[in-house]
C-alpha positions as CSV (number, residue, x, y, z in Angstrom):
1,X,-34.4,-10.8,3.5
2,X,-34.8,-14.9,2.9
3,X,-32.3,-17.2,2.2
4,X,-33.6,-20.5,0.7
5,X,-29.9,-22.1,2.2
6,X,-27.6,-21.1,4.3
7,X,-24.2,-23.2,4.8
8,X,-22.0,-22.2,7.4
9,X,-18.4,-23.4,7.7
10,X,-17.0,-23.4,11.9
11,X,-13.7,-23.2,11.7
12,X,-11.2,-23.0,15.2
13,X,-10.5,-19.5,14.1
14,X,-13.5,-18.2,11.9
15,X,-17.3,-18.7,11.1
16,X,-18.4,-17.7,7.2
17,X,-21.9,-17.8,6.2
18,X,-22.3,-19.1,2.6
19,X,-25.7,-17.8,0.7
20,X,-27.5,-19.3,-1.9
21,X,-31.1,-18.8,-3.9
22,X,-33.2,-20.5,-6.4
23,X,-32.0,-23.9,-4.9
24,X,-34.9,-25.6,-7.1
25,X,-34.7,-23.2,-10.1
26,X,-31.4,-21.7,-10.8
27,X,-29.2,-21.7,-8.5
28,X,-27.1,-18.9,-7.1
29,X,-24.4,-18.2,-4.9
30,X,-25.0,-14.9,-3.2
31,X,-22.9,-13.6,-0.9
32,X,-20.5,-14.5,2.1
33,X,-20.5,-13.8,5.6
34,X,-18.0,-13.8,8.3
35,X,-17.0,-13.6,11.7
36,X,-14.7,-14.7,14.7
37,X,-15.8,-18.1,15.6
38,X,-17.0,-18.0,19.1
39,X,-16.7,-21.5,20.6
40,X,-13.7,-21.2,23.1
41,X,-16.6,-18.7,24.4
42,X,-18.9,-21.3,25.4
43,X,-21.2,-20.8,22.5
44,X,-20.9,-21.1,18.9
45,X,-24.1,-19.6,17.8
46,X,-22.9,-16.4,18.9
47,X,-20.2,-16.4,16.0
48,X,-23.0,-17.9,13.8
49,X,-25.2,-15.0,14.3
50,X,-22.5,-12.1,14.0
51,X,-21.6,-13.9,10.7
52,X,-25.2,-14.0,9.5
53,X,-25.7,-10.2,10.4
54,X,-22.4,-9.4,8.5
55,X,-23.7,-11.4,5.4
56,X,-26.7,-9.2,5.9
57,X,-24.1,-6.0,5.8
58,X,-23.0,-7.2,2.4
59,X,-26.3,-7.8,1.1
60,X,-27.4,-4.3,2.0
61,X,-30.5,-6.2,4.3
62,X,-31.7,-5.0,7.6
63,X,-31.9,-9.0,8.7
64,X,-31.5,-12.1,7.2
65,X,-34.0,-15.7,7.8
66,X,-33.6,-18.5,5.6
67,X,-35.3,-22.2,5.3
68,X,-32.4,-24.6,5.5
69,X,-29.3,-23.7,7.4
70,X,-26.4,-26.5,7.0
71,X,-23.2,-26.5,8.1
72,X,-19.8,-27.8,8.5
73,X,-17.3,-27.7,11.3
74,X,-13.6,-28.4,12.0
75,X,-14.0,-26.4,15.7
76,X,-13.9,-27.8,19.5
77,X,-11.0,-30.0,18.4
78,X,-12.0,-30.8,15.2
79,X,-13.1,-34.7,15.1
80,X,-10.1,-36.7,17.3
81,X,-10.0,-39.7,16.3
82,X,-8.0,-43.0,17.6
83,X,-7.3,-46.2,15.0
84,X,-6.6,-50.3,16.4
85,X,-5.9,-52.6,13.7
86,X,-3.9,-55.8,13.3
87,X,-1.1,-55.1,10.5
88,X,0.1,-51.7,9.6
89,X,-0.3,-51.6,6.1
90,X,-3.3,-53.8,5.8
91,X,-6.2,-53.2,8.1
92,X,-4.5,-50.5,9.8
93,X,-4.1,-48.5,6.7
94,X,-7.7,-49.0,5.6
95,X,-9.1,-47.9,8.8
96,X,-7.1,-44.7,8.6
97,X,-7.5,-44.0,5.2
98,X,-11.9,-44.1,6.0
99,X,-11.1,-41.6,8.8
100,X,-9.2,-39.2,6.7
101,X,-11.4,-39.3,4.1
102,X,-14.0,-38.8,6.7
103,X,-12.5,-35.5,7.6
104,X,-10.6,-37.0,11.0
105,X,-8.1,-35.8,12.9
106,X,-5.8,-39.3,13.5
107,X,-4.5,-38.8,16.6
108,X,-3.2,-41.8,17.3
109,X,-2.5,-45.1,15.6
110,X,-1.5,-48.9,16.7
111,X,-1.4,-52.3,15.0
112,X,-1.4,-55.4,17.1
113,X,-2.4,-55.7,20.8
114,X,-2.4,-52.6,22.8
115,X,-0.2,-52.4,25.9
116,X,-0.9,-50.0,29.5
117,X,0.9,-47.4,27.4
118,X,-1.5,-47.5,24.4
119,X,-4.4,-47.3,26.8
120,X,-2.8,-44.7,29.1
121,X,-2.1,-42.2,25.5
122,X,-6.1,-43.1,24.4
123,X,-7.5,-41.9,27.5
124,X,-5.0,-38.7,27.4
125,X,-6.3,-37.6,23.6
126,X,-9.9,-38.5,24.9
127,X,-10.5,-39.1,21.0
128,X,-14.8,-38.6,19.4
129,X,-14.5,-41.8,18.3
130,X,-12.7,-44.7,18.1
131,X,-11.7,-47.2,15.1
132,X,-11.2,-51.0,16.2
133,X,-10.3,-53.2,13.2
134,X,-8.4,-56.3,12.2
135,X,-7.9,-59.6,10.3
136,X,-10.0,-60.1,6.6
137,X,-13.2,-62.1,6.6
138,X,-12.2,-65.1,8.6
139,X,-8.7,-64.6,9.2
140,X,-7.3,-63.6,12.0
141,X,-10.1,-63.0,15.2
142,X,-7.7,-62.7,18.5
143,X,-6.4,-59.1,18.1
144,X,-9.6,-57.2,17.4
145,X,-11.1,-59.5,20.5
146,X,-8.0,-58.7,22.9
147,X,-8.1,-55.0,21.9
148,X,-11.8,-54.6,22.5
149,X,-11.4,-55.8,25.7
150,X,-9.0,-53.7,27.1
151,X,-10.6,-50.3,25.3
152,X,-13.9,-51.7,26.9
153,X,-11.8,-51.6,30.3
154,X,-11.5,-47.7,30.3
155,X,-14.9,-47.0,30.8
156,X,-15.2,-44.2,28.8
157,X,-17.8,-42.9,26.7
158,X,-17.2,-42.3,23.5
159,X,-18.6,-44.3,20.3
160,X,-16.8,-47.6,19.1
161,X,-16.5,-48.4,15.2
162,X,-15.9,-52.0,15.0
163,X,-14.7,-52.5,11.1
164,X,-12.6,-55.2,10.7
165,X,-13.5,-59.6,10.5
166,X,-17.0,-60.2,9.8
167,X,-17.1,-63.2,12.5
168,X,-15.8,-61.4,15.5
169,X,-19.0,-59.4,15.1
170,X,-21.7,-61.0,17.7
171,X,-18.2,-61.1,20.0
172,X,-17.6,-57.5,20.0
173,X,-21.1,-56.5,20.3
174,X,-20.8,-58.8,23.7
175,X,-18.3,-57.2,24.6
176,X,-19.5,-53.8,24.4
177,X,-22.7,-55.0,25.6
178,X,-22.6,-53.6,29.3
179,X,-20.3,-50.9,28.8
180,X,-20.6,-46.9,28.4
181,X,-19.7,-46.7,24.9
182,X,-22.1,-46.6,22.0
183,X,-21.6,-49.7,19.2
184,X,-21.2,-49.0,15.4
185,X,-20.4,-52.0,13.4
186,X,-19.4,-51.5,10.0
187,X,-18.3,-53.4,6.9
188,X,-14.8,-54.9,7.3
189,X,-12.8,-51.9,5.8
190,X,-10.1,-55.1,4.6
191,X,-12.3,-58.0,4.0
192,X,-9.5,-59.3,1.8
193,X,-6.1,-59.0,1.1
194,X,-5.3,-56.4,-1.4
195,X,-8.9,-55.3,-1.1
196,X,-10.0,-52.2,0.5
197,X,-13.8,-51.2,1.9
198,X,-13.5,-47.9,3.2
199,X,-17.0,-46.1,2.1
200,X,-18.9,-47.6,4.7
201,X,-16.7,-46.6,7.6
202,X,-16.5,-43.5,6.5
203,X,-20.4,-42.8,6.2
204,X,-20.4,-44.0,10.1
205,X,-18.2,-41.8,11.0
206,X,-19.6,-39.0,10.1
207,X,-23.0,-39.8,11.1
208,X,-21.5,-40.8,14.6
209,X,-20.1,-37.0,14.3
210,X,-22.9,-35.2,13.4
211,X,-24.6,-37.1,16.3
212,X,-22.2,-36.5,18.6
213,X,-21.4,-32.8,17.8
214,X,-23.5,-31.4,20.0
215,X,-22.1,-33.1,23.0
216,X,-18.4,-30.6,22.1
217,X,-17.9,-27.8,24.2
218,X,-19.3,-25.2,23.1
219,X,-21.7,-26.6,20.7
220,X,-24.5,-27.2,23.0
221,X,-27.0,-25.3,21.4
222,X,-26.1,-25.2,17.4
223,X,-29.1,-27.2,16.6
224,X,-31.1,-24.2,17.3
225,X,-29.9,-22.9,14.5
226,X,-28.7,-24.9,11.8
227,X,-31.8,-27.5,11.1
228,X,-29.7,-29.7,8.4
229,X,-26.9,-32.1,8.3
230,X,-23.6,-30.8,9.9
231,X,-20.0,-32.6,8.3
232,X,-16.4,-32.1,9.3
233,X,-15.0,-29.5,7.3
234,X,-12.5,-31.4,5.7
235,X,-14.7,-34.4,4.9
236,X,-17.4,-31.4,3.1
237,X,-14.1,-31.2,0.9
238,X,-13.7,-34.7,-0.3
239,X,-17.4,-35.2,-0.7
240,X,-17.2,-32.1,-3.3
241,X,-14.0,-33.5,-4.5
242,X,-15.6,-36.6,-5.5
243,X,-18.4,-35.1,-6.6
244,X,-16.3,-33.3,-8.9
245,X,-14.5,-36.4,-9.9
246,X,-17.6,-37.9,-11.2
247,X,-18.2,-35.2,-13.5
248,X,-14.7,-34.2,-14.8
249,X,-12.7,-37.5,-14.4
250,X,-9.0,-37.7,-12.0
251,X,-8.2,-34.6,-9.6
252,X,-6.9,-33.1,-6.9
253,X,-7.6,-30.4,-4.1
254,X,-5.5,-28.4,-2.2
255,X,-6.0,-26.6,0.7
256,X,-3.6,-24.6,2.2
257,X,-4.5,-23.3,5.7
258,X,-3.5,-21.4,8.6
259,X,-2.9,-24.5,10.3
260,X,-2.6,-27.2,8.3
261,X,-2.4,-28.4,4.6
262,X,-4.4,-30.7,3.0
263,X,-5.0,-32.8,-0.2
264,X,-7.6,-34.6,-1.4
265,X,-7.2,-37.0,-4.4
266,X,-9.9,-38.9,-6.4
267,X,-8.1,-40.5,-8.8
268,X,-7.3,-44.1,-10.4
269,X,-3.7,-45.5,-11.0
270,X,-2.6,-45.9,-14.7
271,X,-2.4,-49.7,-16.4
272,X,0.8,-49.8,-16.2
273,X,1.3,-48.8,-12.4
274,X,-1.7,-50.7,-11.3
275,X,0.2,-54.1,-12.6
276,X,3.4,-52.7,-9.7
277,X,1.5,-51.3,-7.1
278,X,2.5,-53.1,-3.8
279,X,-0.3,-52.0,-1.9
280,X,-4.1,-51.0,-3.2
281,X,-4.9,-47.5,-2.3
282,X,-8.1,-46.1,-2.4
283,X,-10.0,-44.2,-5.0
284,X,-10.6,-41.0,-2.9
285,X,-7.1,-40.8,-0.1
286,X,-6.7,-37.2,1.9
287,X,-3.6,-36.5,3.6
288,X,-3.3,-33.9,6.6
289,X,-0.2,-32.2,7.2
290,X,-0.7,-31.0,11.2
291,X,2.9,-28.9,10.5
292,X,2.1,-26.9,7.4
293,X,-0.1,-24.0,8.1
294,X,1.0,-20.6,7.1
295,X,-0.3,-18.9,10.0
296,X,-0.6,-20.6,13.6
297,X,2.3,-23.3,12.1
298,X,4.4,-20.6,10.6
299,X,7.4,-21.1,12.6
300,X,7.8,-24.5,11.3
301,X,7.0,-23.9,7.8
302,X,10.0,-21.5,7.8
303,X,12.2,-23.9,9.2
304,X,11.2,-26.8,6.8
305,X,12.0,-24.0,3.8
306,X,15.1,-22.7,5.7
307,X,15.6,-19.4,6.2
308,X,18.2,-17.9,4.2
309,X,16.2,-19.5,1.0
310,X,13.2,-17.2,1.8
311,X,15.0,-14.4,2.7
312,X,16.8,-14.6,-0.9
313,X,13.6,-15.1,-2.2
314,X,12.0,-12.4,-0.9
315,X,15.7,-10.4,-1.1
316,X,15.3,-9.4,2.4
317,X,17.0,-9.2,5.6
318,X,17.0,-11.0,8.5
319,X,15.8,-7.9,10.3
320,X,12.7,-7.8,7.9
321,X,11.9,-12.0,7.8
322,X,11.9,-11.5,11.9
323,X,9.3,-8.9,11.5
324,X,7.2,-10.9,9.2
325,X,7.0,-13.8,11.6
326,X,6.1,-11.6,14.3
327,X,3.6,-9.1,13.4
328,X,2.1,-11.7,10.9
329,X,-1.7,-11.4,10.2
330,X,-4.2,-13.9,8.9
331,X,-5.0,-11.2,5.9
332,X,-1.5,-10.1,4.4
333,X,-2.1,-6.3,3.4
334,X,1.1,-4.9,2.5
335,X,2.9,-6.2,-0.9
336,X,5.5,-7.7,1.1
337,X,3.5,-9.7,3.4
338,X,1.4,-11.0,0.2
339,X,4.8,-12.3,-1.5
340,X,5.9,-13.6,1.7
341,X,2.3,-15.6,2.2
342,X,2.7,-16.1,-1.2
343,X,5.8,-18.4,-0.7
344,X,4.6,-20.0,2.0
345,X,1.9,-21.4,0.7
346,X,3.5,-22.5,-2.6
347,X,5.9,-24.4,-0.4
348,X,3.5,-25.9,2.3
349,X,1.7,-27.3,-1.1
350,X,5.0,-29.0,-2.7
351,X,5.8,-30.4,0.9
352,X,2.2,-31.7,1.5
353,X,2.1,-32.7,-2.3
354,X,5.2,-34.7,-2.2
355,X,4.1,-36.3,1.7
356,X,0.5,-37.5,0.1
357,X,2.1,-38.8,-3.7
358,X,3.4,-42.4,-4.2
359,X,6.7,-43.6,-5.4
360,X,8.6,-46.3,-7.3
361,X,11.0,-47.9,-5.9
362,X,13.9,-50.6,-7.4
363,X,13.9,-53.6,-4.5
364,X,16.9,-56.4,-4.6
365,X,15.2,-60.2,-4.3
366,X,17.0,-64.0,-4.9
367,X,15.4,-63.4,-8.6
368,X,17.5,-59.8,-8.9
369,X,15.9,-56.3,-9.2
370,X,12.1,-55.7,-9.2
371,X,10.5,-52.6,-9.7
372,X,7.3,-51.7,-7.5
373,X,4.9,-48.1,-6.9
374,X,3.6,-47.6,-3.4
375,X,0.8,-45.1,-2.3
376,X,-1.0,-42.7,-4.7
377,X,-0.3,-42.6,-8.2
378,X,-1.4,-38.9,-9.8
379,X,0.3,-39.4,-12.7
380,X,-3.0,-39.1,-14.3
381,X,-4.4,-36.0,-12.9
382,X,-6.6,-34.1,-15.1
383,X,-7.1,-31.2,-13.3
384,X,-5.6,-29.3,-9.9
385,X,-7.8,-27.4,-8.1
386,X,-7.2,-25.0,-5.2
387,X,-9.3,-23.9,-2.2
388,X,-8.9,-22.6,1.1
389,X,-8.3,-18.8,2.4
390,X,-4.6,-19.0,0.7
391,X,-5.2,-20.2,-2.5
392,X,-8.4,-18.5,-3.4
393,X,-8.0,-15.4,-2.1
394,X,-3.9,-14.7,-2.6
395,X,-3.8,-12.2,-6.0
396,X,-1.6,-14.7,-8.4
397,X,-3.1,-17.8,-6.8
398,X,-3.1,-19.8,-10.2
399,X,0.6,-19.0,-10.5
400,X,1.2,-20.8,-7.0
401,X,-0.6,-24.0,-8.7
402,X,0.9,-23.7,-12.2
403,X,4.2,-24.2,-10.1
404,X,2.9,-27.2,-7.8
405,X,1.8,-29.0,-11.2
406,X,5.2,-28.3,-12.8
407,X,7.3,-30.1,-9.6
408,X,9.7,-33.0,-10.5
409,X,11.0,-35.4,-8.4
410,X,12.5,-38.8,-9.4
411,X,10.5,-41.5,-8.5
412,X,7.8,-39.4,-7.6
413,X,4.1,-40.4,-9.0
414,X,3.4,-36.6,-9.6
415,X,0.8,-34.7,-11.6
416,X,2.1,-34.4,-15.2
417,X,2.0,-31.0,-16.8
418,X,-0.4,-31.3,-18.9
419,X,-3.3,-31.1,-16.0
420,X,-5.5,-28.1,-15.9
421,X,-5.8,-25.5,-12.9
422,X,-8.5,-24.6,-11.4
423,X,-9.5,-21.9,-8.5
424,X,-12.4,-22.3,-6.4
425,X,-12.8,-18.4,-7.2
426,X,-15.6,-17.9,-4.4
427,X,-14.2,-20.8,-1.3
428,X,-17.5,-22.8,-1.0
429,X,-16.1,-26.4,-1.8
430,X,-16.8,-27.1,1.9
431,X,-20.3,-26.0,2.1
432,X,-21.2,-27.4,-1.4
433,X,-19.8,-30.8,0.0
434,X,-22.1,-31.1,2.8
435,X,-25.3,-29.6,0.4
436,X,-24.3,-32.6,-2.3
437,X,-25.9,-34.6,0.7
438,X,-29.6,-33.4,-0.1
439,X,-28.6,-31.7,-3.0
440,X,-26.1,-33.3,-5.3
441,X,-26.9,-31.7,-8.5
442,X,-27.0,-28.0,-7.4
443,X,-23.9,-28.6,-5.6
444,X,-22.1,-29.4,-8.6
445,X,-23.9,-26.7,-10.7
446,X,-23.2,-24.6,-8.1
447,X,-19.0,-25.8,-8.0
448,X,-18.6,-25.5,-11.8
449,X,-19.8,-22.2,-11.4
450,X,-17.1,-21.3,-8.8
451,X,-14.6,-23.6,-10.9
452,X,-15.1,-21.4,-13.9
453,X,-16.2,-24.9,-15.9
454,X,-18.7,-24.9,-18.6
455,X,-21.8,-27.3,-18.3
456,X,-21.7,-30.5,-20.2
């Protein structure tokens, strides 16, 4: 049997195969393969294949081929990524809010002039790439200089993002000149203050990834097979996510994992919040939440929820929460173990929810009280949408959502109650995020479809 596209998403854990048809016609999602991902084994492709011949199980085929084979990838470590900048919430912040939205891992963050220690901890996380910024358009030149220097010291080999003042540029690039590392200059990513410039840092990054990819353990020979443009996993998310945005107006995404948690927002701040927002934020911001998984971060979900309150909950004994934890399985099966998944994930999302959201806050000055908003204001989210193995495939997965969008918190910038849920009913948001690249319109047919959304 052909494919006309295949998308496969690499997770640490798990390789699915994504089908589609008709790519230039009428688009059609097909059917889903999986398998255990097969990277710690020295070979990725092996995964890849079991998952195509178990997509050719559910299709009923003796063997599947296809023309285009994409695919995205948050295995071998994911992509590590290290950030340099000058002031935290300035050119700092923008450099790490171009990696998230990239679909990074931030490892490790510093603003100022590294020390031995900062250079010690960088060579430690041996990072895919890393971010040296600093100083708007003619401001400030001596930090990004200083720091480029010393990271240029450590002789390693790993790609260099240089994204911060415009006239340090023909410096750095002198710099780097003789050294192991390969240069990428972008667009300052804080040419001014108050103004971000994120988008084109982000497209370097993940072109230096998808370059680079094949250089992971493990990953040595996955150009063999896939023959089109390989994203991080979580970037493939906020690429559909904004995507999405420009057809349906403000949202969010969230993704509940075995590991982690994330959210992805495309949204802009109300009038009125824009005229007390201390810092800008971007349009598109993802948060990652390293300790809110509901399977390999379990233990510490539980203790962030507290026992006793899930053991109430659930109206079961400590006996019975012990066995939970430690016979867990990725796929709950018993009714128990779905209500106890259940409440996990609800409460990973208000945690993660509540960590990405911005606030208002009263501040005391010689003029008397002023009111200000920091980070991300979701006030006016139109719509919630959930993805991930939790949230699309738990039975009651909309109720888990309708409660996330009816959370109050004082001070909080949260989604009102008025926004609409929505399910990504069959989990492709990832691998319609990296076909949006070549394909943008059959990527969103092909979401709205999965979204349950009528064409307009």
């Amino acid at each position: 049997m052909k494919i006309d596209l295949l998308v496969a998403e690499i997770g640490s854990t798990t390789t699915v195969v994504n089908a589609f048809n008709m790519i230039n016609t009428n688009p059609e999602f097909i059917g889903q393969g999986q398998s255990n991902t097969t990277v710690i084994d020295g070979d990725v492709n092996i995964g890849l294949e079991n998952a195509i011949k178990n997509l050719g199980e559910y299709l009923n085929a003796e063997s599947i081929t296809y023309n285009e084979l994409l695919a995205t990838s948050s295995a071998a470590g994911g992509l590590r990524v290290t950030v340099h900048g000058l002031v935290y919430d300035m050119t700092v912040k923008a450099a790490k809010e171009a990696a998230l939205g990239a679909g990074a891992n931030i490892k490790m963050v510093t603003a100022g002039k590294l020390r031995k220690s900062d250079l010690k901890k960088i060579q430690e996380i041996n990072p895919n790439i890393i971010i040296i910024a600093g100083g708007v358009d003619y401001g400030e030149r001596d930090t990004a200089i200083y720091n480029s220097h010393l990271i240029k010291s450590l002789n390693l080999n790993i790609p260099i993002i240089y994204a911060g003042n415009i006239e340090n540029i023909d410096e750095i690039k002198e710099i780097f000149q003789s050294s192991n590392s390969e240069l990428h200059i972008a667009e300052n990513v804080y040419p001014k203050i108050d103004e971000l410039n994120i988008e084109p840092t982000r497209g370097i990054i993940q072109d230096v990834f998808e370059a680079h990819i094949v250089h992971a353990p493990g990953m040595e020979n996955i150009r063999t097979m896939v023959n089109g443009t390989i994203m991080p996993t979580p970037g493939a998310v906020m690429k559909a996510t904004e995507l999405l945005y420009n057809h349906i107006g403000n949202l969010i995404t969230i993704d509940v994992g075995g590991a982690t948690t994330d959210i992805h927002s495309v949204c802009e701040e109300s009038p009125d919040i824009g005229k007390i927002l201390a810092n800008p934020e971007p349009l598109a911001k993802r948060t990652v939440e390293g300790d809110l998984g509901v399977f390999i971060n379990i233990k510490n979900l539980i203790q962030l929820i507290g026992e006793e309150k899930i053991k109430n909950s659930l109206s079961i004994s400590e006996e019975e929460l012990l066995n939970l934890i430690n016979n867990k399985d990725p796929i709950p099966k018993t009714d128990l173990e779905i209500d106890f998944i259940h409440l996990l994930t609800f409460h990973a999302g208000e945690i993660a929810l509540k960590r990405h959201v911005g606030k208002i806050k009263e501040l005391y000055g010689p003029s008397g009280k002023i009111t200000i908003a920091e980070g991300k204001d979701l006030s006016g989210i139109k719509f919630i949408i959930g993805t991930g193995g939790a949230l699309t495939r738990l039975p009651n997965k909309e109720d888990i959502l309708n409660r996330l969008k009816d959370i109050r918190q004082k001070n909080l910038l949260l989604p009102n109650n008025e926004a609409l849920v929505l399910v990504d009913k069959n989990y492709i948001m990832a691998s319609l995020g990296v076909m949006s690249k070549k394909y943008p319109n059959i990527a969103l047919d092909l979401l709205l479809q999965s979204l349950d959304i009528s064409y307009a």
